[in-house]
Each structure stands twice: as C-alpha cells, then as structure tokens.
N, C-alpha and C positions, 0 to 999 in steps of 0.2 A: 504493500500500500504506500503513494507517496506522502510524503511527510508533511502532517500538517502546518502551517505559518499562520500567525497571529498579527493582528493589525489592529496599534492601539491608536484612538484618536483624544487629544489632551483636549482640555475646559472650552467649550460651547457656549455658552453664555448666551442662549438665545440666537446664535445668528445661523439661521434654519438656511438658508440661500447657499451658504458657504457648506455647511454640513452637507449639503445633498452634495454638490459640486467634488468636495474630497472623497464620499463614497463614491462616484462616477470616475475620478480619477483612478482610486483604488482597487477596484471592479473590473476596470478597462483592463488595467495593468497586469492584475493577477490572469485575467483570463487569457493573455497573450504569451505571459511569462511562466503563469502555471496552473496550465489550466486542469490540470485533476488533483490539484491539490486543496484538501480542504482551506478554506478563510475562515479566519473566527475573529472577529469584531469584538474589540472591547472598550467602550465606551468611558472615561475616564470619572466621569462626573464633575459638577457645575455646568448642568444644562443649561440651564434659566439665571435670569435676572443682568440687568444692565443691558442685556443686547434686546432687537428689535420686535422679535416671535418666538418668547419659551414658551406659549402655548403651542405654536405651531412646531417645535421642537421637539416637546414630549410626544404631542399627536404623531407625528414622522418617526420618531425613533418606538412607541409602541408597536405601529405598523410593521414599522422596520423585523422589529423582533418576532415579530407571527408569521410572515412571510416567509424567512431568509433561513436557511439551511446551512451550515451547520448555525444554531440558534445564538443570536450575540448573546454578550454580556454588555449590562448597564449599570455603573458602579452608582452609588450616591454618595455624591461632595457635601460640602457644606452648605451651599448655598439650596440642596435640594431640602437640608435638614433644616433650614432656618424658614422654609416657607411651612414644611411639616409644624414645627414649632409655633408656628406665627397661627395659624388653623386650629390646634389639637394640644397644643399647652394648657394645660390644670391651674398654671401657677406662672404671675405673673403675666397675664395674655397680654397686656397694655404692651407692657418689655419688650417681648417676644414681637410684636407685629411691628414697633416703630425699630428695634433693631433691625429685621427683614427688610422691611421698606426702606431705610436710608442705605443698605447695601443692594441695592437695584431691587427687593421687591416691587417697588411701585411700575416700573417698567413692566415687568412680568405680570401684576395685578390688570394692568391698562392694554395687555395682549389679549387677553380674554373678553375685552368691552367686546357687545356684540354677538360674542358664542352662544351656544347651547345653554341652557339652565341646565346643571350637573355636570356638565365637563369638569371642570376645574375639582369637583370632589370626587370625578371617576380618575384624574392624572392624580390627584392627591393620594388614591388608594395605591396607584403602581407606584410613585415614588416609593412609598412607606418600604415596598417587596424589595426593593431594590438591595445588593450587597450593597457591603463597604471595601471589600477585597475578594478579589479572584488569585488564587495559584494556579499553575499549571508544572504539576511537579515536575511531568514526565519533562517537559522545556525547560526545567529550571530558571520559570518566570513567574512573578510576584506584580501583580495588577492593583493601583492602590490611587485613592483622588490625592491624598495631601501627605503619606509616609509609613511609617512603621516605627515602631520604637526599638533602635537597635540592639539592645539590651534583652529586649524580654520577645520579640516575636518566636512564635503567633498569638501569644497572648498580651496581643495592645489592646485591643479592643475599641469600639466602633470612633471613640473621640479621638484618636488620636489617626486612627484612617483617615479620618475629615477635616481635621485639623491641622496635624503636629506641623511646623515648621523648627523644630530642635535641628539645633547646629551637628549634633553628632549624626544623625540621619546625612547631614549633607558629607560627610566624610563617610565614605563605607573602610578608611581607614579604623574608623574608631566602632565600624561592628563588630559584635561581641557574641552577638548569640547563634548558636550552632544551628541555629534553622535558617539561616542565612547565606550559610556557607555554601557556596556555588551558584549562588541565585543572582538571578537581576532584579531588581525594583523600576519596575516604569510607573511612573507617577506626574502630575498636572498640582493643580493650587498655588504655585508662586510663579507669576509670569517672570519670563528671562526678560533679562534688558535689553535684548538686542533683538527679539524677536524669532531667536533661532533656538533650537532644542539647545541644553546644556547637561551634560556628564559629568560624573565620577568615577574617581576609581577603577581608572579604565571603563568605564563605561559599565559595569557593576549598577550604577544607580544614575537613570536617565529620565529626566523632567522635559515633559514635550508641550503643556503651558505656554504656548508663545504669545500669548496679548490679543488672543482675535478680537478682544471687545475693546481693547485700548489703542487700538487702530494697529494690532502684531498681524500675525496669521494665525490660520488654524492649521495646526498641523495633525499629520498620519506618518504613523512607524509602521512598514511591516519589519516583522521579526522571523529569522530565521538562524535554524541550529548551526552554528559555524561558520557562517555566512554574513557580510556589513550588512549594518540595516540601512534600509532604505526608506528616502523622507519624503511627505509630498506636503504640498502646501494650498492651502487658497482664501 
C-alpha cells in the first residue's frame, strides 16, 4: 500500500476564500504527484474570528469532513474555545462574551447576521467535538493548535493544547519527556513575523501560523516520511 502523507493547514481565522483556494492547491498537487496515496487533512484550529466568514468557515470545513475520504481532522484552538465559552459558560458569562468579542468575536458574531435561526448552535455543537490534538504515531507526528508541555506530554491537557506559548516548547532542545522522542510537533497560535513557517530543532517542532488574518498567508505542509516538506500558500 503507498504510504500515506498528511497535510497540515495553520490558523484560518475566518478567511473561507483562501481556505478553499489552498485545499484546490493541495488537491491538485497531491493528485498529480501522488495520486494513490492517501491525504489526510488536519486542520490546525482558530477557525473563526477576526477574518471575514467563520460562519462560512465552519459550514465549509463540516462539509469538508463528511464528504472527503480519508476523513480530516479539525483540531480546536483557542479562539474556537472562547466562543464555546462566551455561549455555554456557568460562570462569569459577562467575562466570557466581552473577552471573545474584543479578540474578533464580534466579527464572527456579525458572519452569521442573516443565517438560519440554529446554525450558529448547530457549528456551536461541532466545535464542542472537536480535538485539541491529533498523533499519528505510526508518522511520528504530533498535530497541536498552540503546543505541548515538554515536560509532561501527553499528559498537558486541553489548556495548554490551546494555549501554551512557554518558551521551552519553542526549544525542542529543552524536551524532556520521553513521548517526544522522535516526534514532530506541527502547531499554529503564534503568527511568525515574516509570514513564513518557522522551525526548531531541526525542524522537530514546526509552526505554520503565518498571519493570514494580519495581512500573512495561509499556509499548507504536506508531510512526508523522509522526504522535505512541502509548502503552499494563498
């Protein structure tokens, strides 16, 4: 059987236009360059907020996931948990909605003017399902929105997958814990300054966050065993 390759795309932020665009890229490519090889999509998370249509976002990338064979994967970032939060918090709700909304909820909120009555609580149900991290052992690859705790993975648990930006993450020098060992971390949540993917560690731990909503790109890794990855952009 040929070997499957994996294709991560970093933080969305609503900008649905570009999203289709780099799966058509990646689509094109794979099927030219390998075409019986499985594709498996993985979605990094921070769909939504700040950019143009994260309603039309979630609606496209659900689609996306019932359709498409071998079945993606759609992580959940932070920004998908702060709109969960801003909805479905017990405690503090005021908190919760004006923190979401001054980090682009109100964008996201003003995507939806016009929709269906229930959409927004039918995307609210699939966010909730959403991981926070994908492995693929047999790849020796680690799918993650915001990091890992170097020290103790796989037991970081969901805040620190959405969140962490710890300095020792950015060094896979300073990894430590033995479930690590061999592995890549491909992760999004801190856009690069240059708008280009940025590495560690030899490439160990690769951040593909390039700013699409800060006027970067969006970027797509495929990934393959032994092989440079390859980047696409739009």
């Amino acid at each position: 059987m040929t070997q499957p390759i994996h294709c991560a795309i970093g933080d969305i932020h609503g900008e649905l236009d570009r999203l289709k665009a780099l799966h058509q890229q990646v689509l094109a490519f794979a099927q030219t360059q390998f075409p019986k090889a499985p594709l498996h999509f993985v979605h990094l998370g921070d769909l939504i907020d700040r950019g143009p249509d994260s309603c039309g976002v979630i609606d496209y990338l659900m689609d996306f996931e019932r359709t498409r064979l071998p079945r993606p994967v759609t992580l959940r970032g932070n920004h998908e948990q702060m709109m969960i939060d801003a909805f479905e918090s017990s405690e503090s709700s005021a908190v919760s909605v004006r923190h979401w909304s001054t980090n682009g909820g109100a964008e996201t909120f003003e995507s939806y003017s016009g929709k269906p009555a229930g959409l927004m609580q039918r995307h609210l149900g699939w966010l909730k399902t959403l991981p926070t991290h994908h492995a693929v052992e047999s790849a020796g690859l680690v799918f993650v929105h915001a990091g890992v705790d170097p020290d103790r993975y796989p037991a970081c648990g969901e805040q620190v997958h959405m969140w962490t930006r710890r300095r020792e993450f950015r060094d896979p020098s300073c990894w430590t814990a033995p479930a690590l060992k061999g592995k890549r971390v491909i992760h999004g949540h801190t856009p690069t300054e240059d708008s280009l993917p940025e590495s560690g560690g030899g490439g160990r731990r690769l951040n593909i966050d390039t700013g699409a909503v800060y006027g970067g790109r969006l970027t797509a890794v495929i990934l393959r065993a032994g092989e440079p990855d390859l980047f696409f952009h739009s």
